[in-house]
C-alpha positions as CSV (number, residue, x, y, z in Angstrom):
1,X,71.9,95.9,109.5
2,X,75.5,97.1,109.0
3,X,75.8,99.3,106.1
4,X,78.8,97.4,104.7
5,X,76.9,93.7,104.5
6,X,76.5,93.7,101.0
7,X,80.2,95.1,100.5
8,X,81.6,92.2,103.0
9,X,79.4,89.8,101.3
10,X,80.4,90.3,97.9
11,X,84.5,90.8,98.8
12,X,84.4,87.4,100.7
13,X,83.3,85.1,98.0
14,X,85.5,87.1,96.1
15,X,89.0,87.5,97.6
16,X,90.8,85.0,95.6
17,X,89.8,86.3,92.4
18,X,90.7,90.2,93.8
19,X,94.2,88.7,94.4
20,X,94.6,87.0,91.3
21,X,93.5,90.3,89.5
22,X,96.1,91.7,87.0
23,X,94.6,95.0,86.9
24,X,94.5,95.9,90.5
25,X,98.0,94.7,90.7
26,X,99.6,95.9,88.0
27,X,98.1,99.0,86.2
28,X,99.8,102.4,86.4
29,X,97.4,103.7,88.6
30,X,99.7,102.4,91.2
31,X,102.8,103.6,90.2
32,X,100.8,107.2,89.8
33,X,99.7,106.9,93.2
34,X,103.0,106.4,94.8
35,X,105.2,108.7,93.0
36,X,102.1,111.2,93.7
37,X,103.7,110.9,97.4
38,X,106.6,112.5,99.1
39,X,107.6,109.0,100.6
40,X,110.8,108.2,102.7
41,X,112.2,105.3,105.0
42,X,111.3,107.0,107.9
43,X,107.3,106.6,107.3
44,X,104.5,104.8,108.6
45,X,101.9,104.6,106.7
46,X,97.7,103.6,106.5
47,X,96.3,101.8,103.2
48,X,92.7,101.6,103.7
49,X,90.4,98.8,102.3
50,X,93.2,97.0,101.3
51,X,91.8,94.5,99.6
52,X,94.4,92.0,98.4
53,X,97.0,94.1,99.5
54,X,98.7,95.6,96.5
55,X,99.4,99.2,97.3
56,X,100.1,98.1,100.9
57,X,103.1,96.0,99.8
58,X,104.2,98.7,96.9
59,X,104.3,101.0,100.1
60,X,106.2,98.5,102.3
61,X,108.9,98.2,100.3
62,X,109.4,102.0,100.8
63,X,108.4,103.3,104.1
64,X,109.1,101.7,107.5
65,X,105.7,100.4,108.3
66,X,102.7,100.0,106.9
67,X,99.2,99.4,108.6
68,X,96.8,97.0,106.0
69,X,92.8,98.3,107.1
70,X,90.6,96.0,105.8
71,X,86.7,94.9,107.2
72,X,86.8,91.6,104.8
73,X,88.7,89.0,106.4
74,X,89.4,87.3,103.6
75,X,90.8,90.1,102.0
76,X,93.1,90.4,105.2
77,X,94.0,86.5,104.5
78,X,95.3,87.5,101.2
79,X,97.2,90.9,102.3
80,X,99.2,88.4,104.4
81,X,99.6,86.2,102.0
82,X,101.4,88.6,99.6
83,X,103.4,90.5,102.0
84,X,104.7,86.3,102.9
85,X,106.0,86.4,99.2
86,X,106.9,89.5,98.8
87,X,109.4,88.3,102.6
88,X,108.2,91.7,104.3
89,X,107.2,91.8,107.6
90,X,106.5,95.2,108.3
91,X,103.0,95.3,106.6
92,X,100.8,94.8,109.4
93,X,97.0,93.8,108.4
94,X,94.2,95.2,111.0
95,X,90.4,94.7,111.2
96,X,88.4,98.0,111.2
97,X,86.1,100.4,109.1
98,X,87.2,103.4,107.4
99,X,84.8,105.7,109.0
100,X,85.7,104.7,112.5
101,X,89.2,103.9,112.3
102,X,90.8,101.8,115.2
103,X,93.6,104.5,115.3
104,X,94.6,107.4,118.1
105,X,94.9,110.9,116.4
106,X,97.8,111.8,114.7
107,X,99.3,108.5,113.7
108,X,100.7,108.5,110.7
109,X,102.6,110.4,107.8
110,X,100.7,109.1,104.5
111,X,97.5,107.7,104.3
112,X,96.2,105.5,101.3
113,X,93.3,103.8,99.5
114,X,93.5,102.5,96.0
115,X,89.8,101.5,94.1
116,X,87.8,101.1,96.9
117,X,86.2,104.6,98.0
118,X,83.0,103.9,95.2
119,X,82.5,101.1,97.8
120,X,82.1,104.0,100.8
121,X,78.7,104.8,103.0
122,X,80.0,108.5,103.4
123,X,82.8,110.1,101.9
124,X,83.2,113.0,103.3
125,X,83.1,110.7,107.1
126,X,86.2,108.8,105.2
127,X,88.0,112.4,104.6
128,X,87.6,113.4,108.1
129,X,88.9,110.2,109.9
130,X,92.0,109.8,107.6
131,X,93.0,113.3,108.1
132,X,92.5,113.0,111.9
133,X,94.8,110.2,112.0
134,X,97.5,112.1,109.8
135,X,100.5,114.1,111.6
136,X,101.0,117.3,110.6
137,X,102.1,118.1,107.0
138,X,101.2,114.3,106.5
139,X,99.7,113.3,103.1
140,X,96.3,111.3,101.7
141,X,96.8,109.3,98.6
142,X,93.3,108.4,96.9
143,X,93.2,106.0,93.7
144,X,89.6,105.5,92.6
145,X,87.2,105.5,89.5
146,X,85.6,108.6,88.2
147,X,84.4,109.9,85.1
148,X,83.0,113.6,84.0
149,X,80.7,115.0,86.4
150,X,78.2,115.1,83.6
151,X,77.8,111.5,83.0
152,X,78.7,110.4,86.8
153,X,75.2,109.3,87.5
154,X,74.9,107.2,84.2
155,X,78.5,105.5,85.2
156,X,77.6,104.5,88.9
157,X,74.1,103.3,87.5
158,X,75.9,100.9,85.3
159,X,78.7,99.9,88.1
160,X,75.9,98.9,90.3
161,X,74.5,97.0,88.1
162,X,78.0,94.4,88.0
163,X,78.5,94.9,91.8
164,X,75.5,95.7,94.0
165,X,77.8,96.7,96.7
166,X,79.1,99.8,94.7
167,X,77.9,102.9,96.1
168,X,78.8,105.9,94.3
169,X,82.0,107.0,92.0
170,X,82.9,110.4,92.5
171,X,84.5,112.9,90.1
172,X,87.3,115.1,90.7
173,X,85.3,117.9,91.7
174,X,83.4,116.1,94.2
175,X,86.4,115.0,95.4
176,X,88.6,118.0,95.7
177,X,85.9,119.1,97.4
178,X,85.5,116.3,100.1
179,X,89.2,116.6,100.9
180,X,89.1,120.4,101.3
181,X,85.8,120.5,103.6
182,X,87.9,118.0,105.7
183,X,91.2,120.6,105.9
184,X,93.8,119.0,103.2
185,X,95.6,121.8,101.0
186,X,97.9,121.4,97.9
187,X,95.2,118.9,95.9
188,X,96.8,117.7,93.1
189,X,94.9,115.1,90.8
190,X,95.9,112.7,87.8
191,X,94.3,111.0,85.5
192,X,95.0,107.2,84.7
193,X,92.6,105.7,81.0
194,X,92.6,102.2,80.1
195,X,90.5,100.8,77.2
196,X,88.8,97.5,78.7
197,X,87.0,95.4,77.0
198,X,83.5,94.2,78.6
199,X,84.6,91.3,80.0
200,X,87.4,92.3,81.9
201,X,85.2,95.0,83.4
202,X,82.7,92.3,84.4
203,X,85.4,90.4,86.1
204,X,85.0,88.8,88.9
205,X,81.1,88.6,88.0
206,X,80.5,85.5,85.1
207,X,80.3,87.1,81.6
208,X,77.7,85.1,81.1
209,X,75.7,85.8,84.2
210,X,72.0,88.3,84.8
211,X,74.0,91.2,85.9
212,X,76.6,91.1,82.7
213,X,73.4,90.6,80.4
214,X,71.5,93.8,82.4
215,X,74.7,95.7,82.2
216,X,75.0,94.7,78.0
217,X,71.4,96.0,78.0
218,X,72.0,99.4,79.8
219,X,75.3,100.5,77.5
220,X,73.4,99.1,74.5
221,X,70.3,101.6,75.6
222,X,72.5,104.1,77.1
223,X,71.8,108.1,76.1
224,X,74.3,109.2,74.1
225,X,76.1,111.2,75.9
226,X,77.4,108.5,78.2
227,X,78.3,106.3,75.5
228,X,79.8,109.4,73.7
229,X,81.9,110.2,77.1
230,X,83.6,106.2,77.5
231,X,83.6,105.5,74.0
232,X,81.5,102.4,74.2
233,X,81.7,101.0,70.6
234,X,79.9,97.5,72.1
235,X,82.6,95.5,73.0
236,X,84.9,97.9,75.1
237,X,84.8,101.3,76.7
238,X,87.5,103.7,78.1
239,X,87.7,103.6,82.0
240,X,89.4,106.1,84.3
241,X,90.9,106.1,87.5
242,X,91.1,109.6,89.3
243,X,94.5,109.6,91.5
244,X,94.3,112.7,94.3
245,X,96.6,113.6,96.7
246,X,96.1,116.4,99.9
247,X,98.5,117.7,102.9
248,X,97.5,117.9,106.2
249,X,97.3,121.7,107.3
250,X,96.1,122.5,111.0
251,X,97.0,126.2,110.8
């Protein structure tokens, strides 16, 4: 069984509602991410799990070309459809997996992926490949959930709970370790808080469905300490967004 079916399966039936999302197209997590990187004109860049293309076409309208990875081909659908609005044609969508990517060495000069890594097998696998298809000097942009690395177990307990394809959210220090074991120097971090309020957390999954009644039931129970650290006061909860950027460094 591929390791991904339950990620494929659950991004498929819901690509539409991915692209309609406000959130992933218009939080400041984004707008972190790219200023975070040392773009130019010149560029060709790789946004990884793509999903509905939003950091692919923020990058397009910057660099020369950008190279939309996604497994979903739904999610693909919609990356295409947003670059046709947006009238670029220099985004250029491709089927493939993150830990094997369809890509010879030493490709290109920034490599993305915004809120999708908690979805990943192996992490560390994702590291390696993206900074073997970097050129020299060339930078990793990563935009993904995290909280405290005391309460990290409690918070992917409770995301898998909404989406059983999530896997694990890492915190900063797992993942300024991960890009270091893989060679990246110069790891810089932000961090991005947004109060949310249960249901748009839930989103795309039914607020009145079994896994937003399990997930009521788990925050409600919760130990304290995890409440404590998102300030869950029972109808909303601060989430966070880790954004972390590396340089390739062969010497």
């Amino acid at each position: 069984m591929d390791d991904y079916e339950r990620t494929k399966d659950f991004f498929s039936r819901n690509s539409e509602n991915y692209a309609n999302s406000i959130s992933h197209a218009e939080d400041d997590d984004l707008n972190i991410l790219i200023a975070m990187l040392s773009l130019n004109n010149d560029m060709i860049g790789l946004d990884e799990a793509t999903g509905a293309g939003f950091t692919a076409i923020k990058l397009a309208k910057i660099i020369r070309e950008v190279y939309a990875l996604d497994m979903v081909e739904n999610m693909l659908s919609e990356t295409e459809k947003l670059a046709k609005a947006n009238n670029l044609k220099n985004v250029i969508p491709v089927k493939g997996y993150i830990d094997s990517l369809p890509f010879e060495d030493k490709k290109f000069d920034v490599v993305t992926c915004r809120r999708a890594p908690h979805h990943f097998v192996d992490l560390n696998k994702f590291a390696i490949e993206a900074y073997r298809v970097l050129k020299e000097n060339g930078m990793i942009g990563i935009d993904d959930m995290t909280v405290p690395r005391n309460i990290v177990d409690d918070f992917n307990e409770l995301e898998k709970i909404r989406d059983n394809s999530h896997v694990h959210a890492a915190s900063v220090e797992e993942w300024s370790k991960i890009l270091s074991n893989a060679g990246f120097i110069n790891i810089k971090y932000k961090i991005y808080r947004k109060k949310v309020a249960f249901k748009q957390w839930i989103y795309p999954v039914n607020e009145e469905s079994q896994e937003a009644k399990r997930a009521l039931d788990y925050l409600n129970s919760a130990r304290k300490e995890f409440i404590s650290g998102i300030e869950w006061n029972g109808k909303s909860f601060q989430k966070s967004w880790m954004v972390i950027t590396g340089i390739k460094n062969e010497k």
